[in-house]
C-alpha atoms as an extended CHARMM CRD file, in Angstrom:
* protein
*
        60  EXT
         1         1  UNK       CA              0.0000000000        0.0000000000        0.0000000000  PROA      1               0.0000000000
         2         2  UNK       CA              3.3830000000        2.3270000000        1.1320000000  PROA      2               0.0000000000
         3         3  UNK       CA              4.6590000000        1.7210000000       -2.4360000000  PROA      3               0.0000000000
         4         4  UNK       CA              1.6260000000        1.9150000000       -4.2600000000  PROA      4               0.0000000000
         5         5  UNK       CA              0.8360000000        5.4090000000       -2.7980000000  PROA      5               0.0000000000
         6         6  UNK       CA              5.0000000000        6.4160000000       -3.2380000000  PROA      6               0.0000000000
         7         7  UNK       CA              4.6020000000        5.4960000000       -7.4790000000  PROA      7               0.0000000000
         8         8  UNK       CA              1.2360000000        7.3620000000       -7.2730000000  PROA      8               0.0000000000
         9         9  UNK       CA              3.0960000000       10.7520000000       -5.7620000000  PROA      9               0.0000000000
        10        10  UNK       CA              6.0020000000       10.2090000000       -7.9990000000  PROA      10              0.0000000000
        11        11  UNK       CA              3.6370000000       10.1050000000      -11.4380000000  PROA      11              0.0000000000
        12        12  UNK       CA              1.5650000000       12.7780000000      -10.0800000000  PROA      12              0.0000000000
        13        13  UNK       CA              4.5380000000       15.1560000000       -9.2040000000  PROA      13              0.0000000000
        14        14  UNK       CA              5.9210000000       14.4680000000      -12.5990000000  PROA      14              0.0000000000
        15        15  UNK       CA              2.7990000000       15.1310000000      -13.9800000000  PROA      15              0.0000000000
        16        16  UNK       CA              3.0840000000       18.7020000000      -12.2670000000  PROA      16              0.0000000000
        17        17  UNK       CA              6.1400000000       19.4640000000      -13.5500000000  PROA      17              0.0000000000
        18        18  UNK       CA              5.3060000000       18.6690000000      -17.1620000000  PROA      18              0.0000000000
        19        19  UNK       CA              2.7440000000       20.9990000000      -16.8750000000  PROA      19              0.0000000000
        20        20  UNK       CA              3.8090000000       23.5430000000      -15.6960000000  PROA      20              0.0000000000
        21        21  UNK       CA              6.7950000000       23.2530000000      -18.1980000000  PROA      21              0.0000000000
        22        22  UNK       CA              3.7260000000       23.5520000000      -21.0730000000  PROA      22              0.0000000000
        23        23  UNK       CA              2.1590000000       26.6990000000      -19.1790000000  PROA      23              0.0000000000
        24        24  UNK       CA              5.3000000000       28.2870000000      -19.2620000000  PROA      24              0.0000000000
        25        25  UNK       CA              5.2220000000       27.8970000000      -22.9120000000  PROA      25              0.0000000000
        26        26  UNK       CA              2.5160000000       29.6610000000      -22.8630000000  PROA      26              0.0000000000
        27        27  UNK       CA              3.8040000000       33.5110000000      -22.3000000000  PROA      27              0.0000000000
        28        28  UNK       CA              4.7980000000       36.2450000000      -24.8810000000  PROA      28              0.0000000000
        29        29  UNK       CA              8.6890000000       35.0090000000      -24.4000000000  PROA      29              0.0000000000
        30        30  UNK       CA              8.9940000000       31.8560000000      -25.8370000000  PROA      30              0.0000000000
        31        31  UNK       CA             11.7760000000       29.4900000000      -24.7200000000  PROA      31              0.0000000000
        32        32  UNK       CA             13.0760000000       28.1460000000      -28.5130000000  PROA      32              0.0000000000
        33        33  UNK       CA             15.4930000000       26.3760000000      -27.3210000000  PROA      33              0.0000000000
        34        34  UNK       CA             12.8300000000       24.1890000000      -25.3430000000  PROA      34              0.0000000000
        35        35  UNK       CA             10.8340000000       24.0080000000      -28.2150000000  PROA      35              0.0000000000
        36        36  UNK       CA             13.6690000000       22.9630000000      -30.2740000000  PROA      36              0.0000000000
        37        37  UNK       CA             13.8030000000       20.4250000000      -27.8250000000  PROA      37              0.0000000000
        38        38  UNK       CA              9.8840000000       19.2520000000      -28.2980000000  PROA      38              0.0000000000
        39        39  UNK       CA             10.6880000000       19.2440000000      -32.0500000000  PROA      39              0.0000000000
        40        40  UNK       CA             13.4080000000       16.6180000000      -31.8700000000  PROA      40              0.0000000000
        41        41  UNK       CA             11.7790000000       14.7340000000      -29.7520000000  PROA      41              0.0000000000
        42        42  UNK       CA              8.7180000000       14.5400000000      -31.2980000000  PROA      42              0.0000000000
        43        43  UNK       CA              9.6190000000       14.0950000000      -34.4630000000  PROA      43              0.0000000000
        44        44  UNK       CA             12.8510000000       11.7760000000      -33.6950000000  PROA      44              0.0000000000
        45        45  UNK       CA             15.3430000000       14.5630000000      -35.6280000000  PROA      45              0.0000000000
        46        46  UNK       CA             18.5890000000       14.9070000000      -34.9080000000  PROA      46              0.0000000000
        47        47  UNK       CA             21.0030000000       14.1580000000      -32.1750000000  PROA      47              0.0000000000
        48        48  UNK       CA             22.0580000000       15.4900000000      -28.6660000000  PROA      48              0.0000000000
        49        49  UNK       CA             24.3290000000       19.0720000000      -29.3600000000  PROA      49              0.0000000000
        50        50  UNK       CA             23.3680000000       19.5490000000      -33.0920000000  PROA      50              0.0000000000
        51        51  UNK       CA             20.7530000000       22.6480000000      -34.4540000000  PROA      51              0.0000000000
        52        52  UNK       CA             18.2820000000       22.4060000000      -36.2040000000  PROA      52              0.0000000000
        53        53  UNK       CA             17.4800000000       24.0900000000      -38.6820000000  PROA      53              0.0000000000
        54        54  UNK       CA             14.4460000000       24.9300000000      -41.1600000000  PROA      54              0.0000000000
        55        55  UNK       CA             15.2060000000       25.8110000000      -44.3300000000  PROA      55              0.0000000000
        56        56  UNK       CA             12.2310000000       27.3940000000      -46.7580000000  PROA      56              0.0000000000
        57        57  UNK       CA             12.1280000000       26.9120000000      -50.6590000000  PROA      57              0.0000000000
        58        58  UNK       CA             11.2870000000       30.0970000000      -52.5960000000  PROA      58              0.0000000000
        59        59  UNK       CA              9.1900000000       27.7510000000      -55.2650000000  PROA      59              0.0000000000
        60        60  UNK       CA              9.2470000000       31.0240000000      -57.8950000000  PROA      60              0.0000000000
């Protein structure tokens, strides 16, 4: 019951943290590099210490 409640605090603190990670995404001063982040990770692009970066095609 000890452990059960123990995992149960840990998921919900980490649950807390995540969001409040997303709310700070949320102000006028966005944190690109943390987005960056999101992108690779999301998206499975690119390695630890390289940039990324997005490149647009003038199509004219």
């Amino acid at each position: 019951m000890l452990e059960e409640l123990k995992n149960q605090k840990n998921k919900l603190t980490h649950k807390i943290n995540n969001l409040d990670i997303k709310n700070s995404l949320l102000t006028d001063n966005l944190d690109l590099d943390y987005i960056e982040t999101l992108i690779r990770q999301k998206f499975l692009f690119g390695k630890n210490g390289e940039t990324l970066y997005i490149i647009k095609k003038n199509e004219n």
